[in-house]
Each structure stands twice: as structure tokens, then as C-alpha cells.
N, C-alpha and C positions, 0 to 999 in steps of 0.2 A: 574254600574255593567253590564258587559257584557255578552249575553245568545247564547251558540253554536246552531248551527243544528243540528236536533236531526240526530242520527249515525244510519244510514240503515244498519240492522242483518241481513239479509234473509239468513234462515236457523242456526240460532241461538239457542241457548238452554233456552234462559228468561230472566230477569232482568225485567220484564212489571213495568214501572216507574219509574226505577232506576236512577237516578241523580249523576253526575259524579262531583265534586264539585272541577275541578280540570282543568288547561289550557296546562298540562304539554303534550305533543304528545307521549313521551314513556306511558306515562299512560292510554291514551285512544288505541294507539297500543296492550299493554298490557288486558286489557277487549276484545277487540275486535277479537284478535287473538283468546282468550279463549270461544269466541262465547256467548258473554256479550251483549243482549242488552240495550241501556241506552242511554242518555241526556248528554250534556254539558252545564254546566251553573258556568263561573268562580265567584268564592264567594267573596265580599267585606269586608278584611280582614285587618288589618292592624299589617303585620304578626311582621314587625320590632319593632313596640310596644310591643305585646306580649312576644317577645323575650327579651328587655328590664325589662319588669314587670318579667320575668323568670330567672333573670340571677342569676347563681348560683347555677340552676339545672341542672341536667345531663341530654345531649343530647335527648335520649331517649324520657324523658321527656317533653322537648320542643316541639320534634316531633308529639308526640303524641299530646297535649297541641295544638300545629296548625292544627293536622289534624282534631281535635274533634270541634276546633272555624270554620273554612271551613265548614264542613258539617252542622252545626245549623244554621249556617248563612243562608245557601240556603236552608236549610227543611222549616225554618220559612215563606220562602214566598212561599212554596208547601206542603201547608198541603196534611199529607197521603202519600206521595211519602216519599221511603227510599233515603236518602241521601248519598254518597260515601266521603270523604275526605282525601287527599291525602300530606303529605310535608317529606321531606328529609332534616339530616343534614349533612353537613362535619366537621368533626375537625382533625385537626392535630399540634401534639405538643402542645396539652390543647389550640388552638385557635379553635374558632367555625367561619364558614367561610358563608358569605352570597351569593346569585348571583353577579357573578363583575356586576359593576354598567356602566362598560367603558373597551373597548379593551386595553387599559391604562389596569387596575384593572386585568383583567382578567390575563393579559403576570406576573403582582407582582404576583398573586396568584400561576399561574405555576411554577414560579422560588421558591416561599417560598415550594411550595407543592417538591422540585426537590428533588429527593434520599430517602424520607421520605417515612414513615407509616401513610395514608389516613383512619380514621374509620369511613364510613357512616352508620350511621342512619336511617331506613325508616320505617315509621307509616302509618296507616290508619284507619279511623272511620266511622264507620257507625251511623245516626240518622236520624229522624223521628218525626215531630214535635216539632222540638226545645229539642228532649230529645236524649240524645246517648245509644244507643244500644249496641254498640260495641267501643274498639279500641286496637289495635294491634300494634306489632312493631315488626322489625329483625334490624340486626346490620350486616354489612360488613366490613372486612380489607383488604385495596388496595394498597400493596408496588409501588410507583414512582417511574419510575426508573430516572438515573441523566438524567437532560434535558436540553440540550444545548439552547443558546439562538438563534442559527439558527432554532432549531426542531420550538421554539414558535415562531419563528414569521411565518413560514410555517404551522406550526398548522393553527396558528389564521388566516392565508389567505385563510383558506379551511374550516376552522368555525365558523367563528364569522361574523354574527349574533346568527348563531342558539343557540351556549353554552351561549349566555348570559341569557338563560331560565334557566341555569344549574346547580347547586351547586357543586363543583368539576370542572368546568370545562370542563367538557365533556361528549358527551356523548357513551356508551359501546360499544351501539350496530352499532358504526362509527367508524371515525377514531380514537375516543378517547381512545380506547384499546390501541392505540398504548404508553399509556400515562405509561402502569404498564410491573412490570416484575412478580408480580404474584396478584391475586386476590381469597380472601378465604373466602367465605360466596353464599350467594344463589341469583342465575343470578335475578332474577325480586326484588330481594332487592337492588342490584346494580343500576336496571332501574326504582328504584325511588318507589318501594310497593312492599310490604310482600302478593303478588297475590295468594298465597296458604292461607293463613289465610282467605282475602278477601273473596275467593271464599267457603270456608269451612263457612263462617259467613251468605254470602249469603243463602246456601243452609240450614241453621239451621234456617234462618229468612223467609224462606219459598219465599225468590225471584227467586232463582233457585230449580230444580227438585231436588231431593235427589239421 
């Protein structure tokens, strides 16, 4: 298990213990923009089993399902500290899509992803002791537009490595906008958590001010 640095607030709004249980960069962008202070500590999860032992359920549910296993995973070895857990899915065309495993992987996923309708997925849970307190989810829809096999292989010289963190393939708040001809759902569900939830659950759990 690997355990971040903790993320310098100064001049932040709270989170005093907060536990990010999550390796993703838009996510810890995302808290920290919002003037979140908090911990990184990526959780040992073995999410592709999970996902196996789940097949059959709707995305949503997975989602949540992984973000709710993240965060107890890491409360349990922080007693008293709230934990944060974070996962995203993709599907399209009733396929559930995982991070490409290989810039291989990644270029198939673009061309199946080409002209189609993208649904993502994004959850988050909160727990505390091994017990969840919280978990939440939004859904997004992301038209592809057609993508020629020039665009991907210029894509992927301008980002990969970084999208292979990515589900989708990309990421928004980059070049990967360039991937859609529209996008209909809520910008920080896009970037991977339902951040208006989060932050509404924080302030009910008393880690942020009211």
C-alpha cells in the first residue's frame, strides 16, 4: 500500500483528518481547489475482483460498491479519521470498460468508444472505522465524436502515460475534451466524483464548517 504526502491547505476551509482514499490527480485537484484539507493514502483494493463478484449489476452500483471497499479499506488502518473513496465507470454499448492496461488497449478502446454514446458513472463514500457513513453517485452522458485513427495515434503521443489512470480514456480537463461533440451531465462527475455531494456530506459529518 502506498501513503501520499499529506496536501498543504493554507488558508483552507477544513477537512482536519480527512483521508483521500484515492491516487486519481483530478480528484485530489478537485478537494483542493474546493479548499479541502486532507491526506492521500491509495487503498489496497482489488477492484477487478470486486467487479467480477458484481457482474450483473448496474454500473452505479459497482461504482459505489468500489468506492465504499476504498474507503474501509483505509479507515481500518486510521482509526477515527473520516475516510474519502472515490471510483468511476465507463460503459458504452452495454460494455463496462476498465483502465487500458497498454497504449495497445487504450488506441482499441478509442476506436470501439468512436461516434458512440459514453455513460459515466461516478461515486463516492465516506467511512469511519470500517463502517460507511455515506455513499453517493452521478451519472454522465458523453457523445464521441468519429475519430480517426490519425486523431489517436496523436492523442496518445500527447497522453499516454497520464490516461492510463483514466477510465474513458481521458482526461476533461486536457486534451481529452477534444474526444466529445457534446457532454451532458455535471463537470466534477465528468472528473471522476459527484464533488457537490461530497462536500454537502462533509459539512453534515461535521468535517467541514456549515
Amino acid at each position: 500500500m502506498s501513503v501520499g504526502a499529506s496536501v498543504g491547505m493554507g488558508g483552507g476551509l477544513g477537512g482536519s483528518g480527512l483521508i483521500l482514499a484515492s491516487g486519481s490527480a483530478s480528484r485530489k485537484a478537485m478537494l483542493e481547489a474546493a479548499g479541502v484539507r486532507f491526506e492521500v493514502e491509495a487503498p489496497d483494493v482489488d477492484e477487478r475482483a470486486l467487479e467480477t463478484e458484481m457482474e450483473g449489476a448496474e454500473p452505479e452500483e459497482i461504482a459505489q460498491a468500489l468506492s465504499a471497499a476504498k474507503a474501509v479499506a483505509v479507515s481500518v488502518l486510521h482509526p477515527g479519521a473520516p475516510v474519502l473513496g472515490s471510483d468511476s465507470l465507463v460503459e458504452v454499448e452495454g460494455r463496462r470498460f476498465d483502465k487500458p492496461a497498454s497504449r495497445e488497449q487504450a488506441a482499441e478502446h478509442l476506436r470501439f468508444f468512436s461516434g458512440k454514446s459514453m455513460t459515466l458513472d461516478s461515486a463516492a463514500a465516506l467511512a469511519q472505522d470500517g463502517r460507511i457513513l455515506w455513499v453517493g453517485s452521478d451519472f454522465a452522458r458523453l457523445r464521441v465524436r468519429a475519430l480517426s485513427d490519425e486523431f489517436i495515434a496523436a492523442y496518445l503521443d500527447a497522453e499516454w502515460p497520464a490516461v492510463s489512470y483514466c477510465v474513458g480514456v481521458f482526461r476533461i480537463e486536457g486534451p481529452g475534451v477534444q474526444l466529445f461533440d457534446s457532454v451532458m451531465g455535471d463537470q466534477f462527475t465528468v472528473l471522476g466524483m459527484p464533488l457537490l455531494q461530497v462536500l454537502a456530506t462533509l459539512r453534515e459529518q461535521g468535517i467541514l464548517p456549515e
